[in-house]
C-alpha positions as CSV (number, residue, x, y, z in Angstrom):
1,X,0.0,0.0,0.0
2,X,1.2,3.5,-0.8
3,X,2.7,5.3,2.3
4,X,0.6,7.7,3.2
5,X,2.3,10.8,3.0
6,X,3.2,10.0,-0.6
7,X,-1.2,9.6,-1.3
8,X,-1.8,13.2,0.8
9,X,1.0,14.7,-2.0
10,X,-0.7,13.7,-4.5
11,X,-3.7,14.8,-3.2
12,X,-2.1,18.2,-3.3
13,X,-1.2,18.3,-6.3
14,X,-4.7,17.5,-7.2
15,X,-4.9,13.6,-8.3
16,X,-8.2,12.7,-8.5
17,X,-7.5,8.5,-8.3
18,X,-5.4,9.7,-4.9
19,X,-8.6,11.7,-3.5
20,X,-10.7,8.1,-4.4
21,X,-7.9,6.5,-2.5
22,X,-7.9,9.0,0.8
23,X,-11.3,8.6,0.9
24,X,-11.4,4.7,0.5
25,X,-8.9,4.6,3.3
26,X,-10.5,6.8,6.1
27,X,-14.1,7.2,4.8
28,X,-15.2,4.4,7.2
29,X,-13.5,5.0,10.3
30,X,-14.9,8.7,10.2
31,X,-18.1,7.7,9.7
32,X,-17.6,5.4,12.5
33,X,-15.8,8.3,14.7
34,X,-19.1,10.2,13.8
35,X,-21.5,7.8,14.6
36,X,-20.3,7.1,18.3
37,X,-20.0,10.9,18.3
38,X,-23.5,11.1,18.4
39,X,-25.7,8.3,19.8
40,X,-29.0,10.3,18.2
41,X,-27.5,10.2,14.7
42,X,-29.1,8.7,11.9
43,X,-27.4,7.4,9.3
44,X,-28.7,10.2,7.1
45,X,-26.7,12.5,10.0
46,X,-23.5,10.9,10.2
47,X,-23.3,10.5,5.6
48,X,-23.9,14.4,5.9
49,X,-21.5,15.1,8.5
50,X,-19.0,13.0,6.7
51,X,-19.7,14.5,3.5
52,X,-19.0,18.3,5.4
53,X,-16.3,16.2,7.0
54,X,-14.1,15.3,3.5
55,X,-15.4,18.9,1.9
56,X,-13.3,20.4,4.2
57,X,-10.5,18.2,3.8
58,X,-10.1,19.3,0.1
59,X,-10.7,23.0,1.2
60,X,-8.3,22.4,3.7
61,X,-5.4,19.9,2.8
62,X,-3.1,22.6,2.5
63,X,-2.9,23.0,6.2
64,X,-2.2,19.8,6.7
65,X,1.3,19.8,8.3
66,X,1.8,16.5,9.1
67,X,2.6,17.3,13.4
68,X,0.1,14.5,13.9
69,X,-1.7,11.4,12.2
70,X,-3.6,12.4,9.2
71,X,-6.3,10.3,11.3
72,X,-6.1,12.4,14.0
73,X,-6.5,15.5,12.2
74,X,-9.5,13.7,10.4
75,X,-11.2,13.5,13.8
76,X,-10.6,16.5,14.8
77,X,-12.5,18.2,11.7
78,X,-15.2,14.9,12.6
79,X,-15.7,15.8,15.9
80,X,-16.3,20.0,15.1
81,X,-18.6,19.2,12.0
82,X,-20.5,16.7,14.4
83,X,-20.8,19.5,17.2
84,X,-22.0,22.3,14.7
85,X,-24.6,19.8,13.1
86,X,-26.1,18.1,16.5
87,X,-25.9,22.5,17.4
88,X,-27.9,22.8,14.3
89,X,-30.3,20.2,15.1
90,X,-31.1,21.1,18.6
91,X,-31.9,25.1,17.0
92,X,-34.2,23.3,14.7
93,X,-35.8,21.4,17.2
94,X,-36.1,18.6,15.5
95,X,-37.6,15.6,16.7
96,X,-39.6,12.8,15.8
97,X,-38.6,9.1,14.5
98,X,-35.4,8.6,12.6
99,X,-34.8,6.1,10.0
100,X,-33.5,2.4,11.4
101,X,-29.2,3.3,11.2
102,X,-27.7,0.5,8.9
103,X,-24.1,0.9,8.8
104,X,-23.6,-2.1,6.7
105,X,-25.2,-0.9,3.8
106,X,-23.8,0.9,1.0
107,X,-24.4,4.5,0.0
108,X,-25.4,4.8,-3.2
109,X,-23.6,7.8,-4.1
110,X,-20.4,7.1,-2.8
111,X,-20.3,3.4,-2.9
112,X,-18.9,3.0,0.8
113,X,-19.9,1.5,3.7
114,X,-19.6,3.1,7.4
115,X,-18.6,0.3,9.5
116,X,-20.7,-0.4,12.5
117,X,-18.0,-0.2,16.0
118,X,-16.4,-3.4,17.0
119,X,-18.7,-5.4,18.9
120,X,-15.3,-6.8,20.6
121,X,-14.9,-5.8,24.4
122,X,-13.4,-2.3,25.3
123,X,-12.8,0.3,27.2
124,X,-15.9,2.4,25.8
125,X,-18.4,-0.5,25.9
126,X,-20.3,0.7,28.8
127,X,-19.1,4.5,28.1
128,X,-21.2,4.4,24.9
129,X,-24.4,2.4,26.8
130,X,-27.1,3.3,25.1
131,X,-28.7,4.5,28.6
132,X,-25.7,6.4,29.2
133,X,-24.4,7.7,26.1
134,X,-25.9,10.5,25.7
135,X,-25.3,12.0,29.2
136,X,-22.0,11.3,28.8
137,X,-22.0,13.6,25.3
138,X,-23.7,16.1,27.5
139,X,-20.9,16.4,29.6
140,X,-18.1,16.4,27.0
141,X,-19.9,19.4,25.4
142,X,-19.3,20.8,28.7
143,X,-15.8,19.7,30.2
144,X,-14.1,21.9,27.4
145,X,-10.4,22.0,25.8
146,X,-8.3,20.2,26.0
147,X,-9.9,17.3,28.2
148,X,-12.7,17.0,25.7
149,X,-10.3,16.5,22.5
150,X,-8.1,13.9,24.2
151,X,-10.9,12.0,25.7
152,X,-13.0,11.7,22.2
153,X,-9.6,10.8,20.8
154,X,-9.2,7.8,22.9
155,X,-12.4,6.4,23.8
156,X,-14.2,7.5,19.9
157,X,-11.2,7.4,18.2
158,X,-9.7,4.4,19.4
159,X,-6.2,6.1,19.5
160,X,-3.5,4.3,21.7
161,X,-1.7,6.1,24.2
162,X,1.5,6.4,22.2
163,X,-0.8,7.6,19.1
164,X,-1.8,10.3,21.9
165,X,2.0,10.8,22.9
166,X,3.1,11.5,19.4
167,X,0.0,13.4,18.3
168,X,-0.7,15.7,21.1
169,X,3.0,16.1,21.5
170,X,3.0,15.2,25.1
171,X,5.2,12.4,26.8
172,X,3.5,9.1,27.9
173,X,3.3,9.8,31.6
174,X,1.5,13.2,30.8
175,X,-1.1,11.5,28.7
176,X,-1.8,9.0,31.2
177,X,-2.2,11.9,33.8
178,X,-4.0,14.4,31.9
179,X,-6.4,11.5,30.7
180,X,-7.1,10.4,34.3
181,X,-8.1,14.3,35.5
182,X,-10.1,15.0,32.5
183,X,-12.4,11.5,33.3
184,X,-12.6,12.7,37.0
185,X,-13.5,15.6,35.7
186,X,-15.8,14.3,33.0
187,X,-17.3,12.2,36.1
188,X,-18.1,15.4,38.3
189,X,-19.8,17.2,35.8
190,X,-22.2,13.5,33.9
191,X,-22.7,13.1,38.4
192,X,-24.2,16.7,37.8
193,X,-26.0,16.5,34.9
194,X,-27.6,13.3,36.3
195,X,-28.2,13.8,39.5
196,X,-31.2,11.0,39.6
197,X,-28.4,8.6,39.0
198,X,-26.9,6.0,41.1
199,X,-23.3,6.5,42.2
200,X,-20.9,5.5,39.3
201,X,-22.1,7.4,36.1
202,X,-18.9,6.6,34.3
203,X,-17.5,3.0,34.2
204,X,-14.9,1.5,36.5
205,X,-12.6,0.9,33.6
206,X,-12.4,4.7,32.6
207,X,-11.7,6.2,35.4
């Protein structure tokens, strides 16, 4: 497979086959990144975020430094377009039923499928509970920078603590710290929010 800063130059340089490429490559996992964004997202939602997602990719390319994962910097541009678009939804007021989400099926415009998250045990099983999961995306709306970035990086994003380390710039240790405050933080605020709760809004394993 061709490295991938080789595809991103000749994406610059404005190769269509190496745009088709780019978007073969990470088309899924943002759609993925997208939908655990937002447990209320249809799948109409998360193809139009993703579509706003890769628009601004090409618009944006350019900027594209290369000081972290092109992944990371993916998600980044996910998790804003997601925020502005459930922001948008919530002026609107819109309610009522949404379509049955079918991640598995292809879009017939693009061709790709959004693969559903790995039904395989991990650390943001019970974080993304379908009970829970949208407390817990009321919270990270409110716990801010830069504990809201490096927690949807990890638990959403699936990024290992070195692909934090490297990404964020920050040694191992750090991450580890940082990422332990901002879930004790996250925990304060969800115990807040949810005050009817029991004791233990957030999951043994991610605190």
């Amino acid at each position: 497979m061709e490295a991938e800063t080789q595809l991103l130059a000749r994406c610059q340089r404005g190769d269509a086959d190496a745009w088709d490429e780019l978007f073969a490559r990470h088309y899924a996992a943002a759609g993925r990144f997208v939908f655990q964004l937002g447990s209320d997202f249809a799948r109409e939602d998360v193809e139009e975020i993703c579509q706003e997602v890769f628009l601004s990719v090409i618009r944006n390319l350019h900027s594209f430094q290369g000081g972290c994962q092109f992944q990371t910097w993916l998600f980044r541009i996910a998790a804003n377009k997601a925020r502005d678009y459930r922001e948008k939804q919530h002026a609107a007021k819109r309610g009522g039923g949404h379509p049955p989400l079918s991640l598995n099926a292809e879009d017939p415009d693009t061709g790709l499928t959004l693969d559903p998250p790995s039904t395989a045990p991990s650390p943001d099983t019970d974080l993304l509970n379908v009970e829970r999961a949208e407390l817990v995306r009321e919270a990270l709306d409110q716990v801010g920078e830069p504990c809201r970035e490096i927690v949807e990086l990890r638990y959403f994003g699936d990024l290992s603590y070195d692909e934090l380390s490297r990404d964020l710039k920050l040694n191992p240790k750090t991450v580890s710290s940082r990422l332990s405050k901002c879930l004790d933080k996250l925990e304060v605020i969800a115990r807040k929010i949810f005050s009817g709760e029991k004791s233990g809004v957030l999951p043994s394993n991610l605190r």
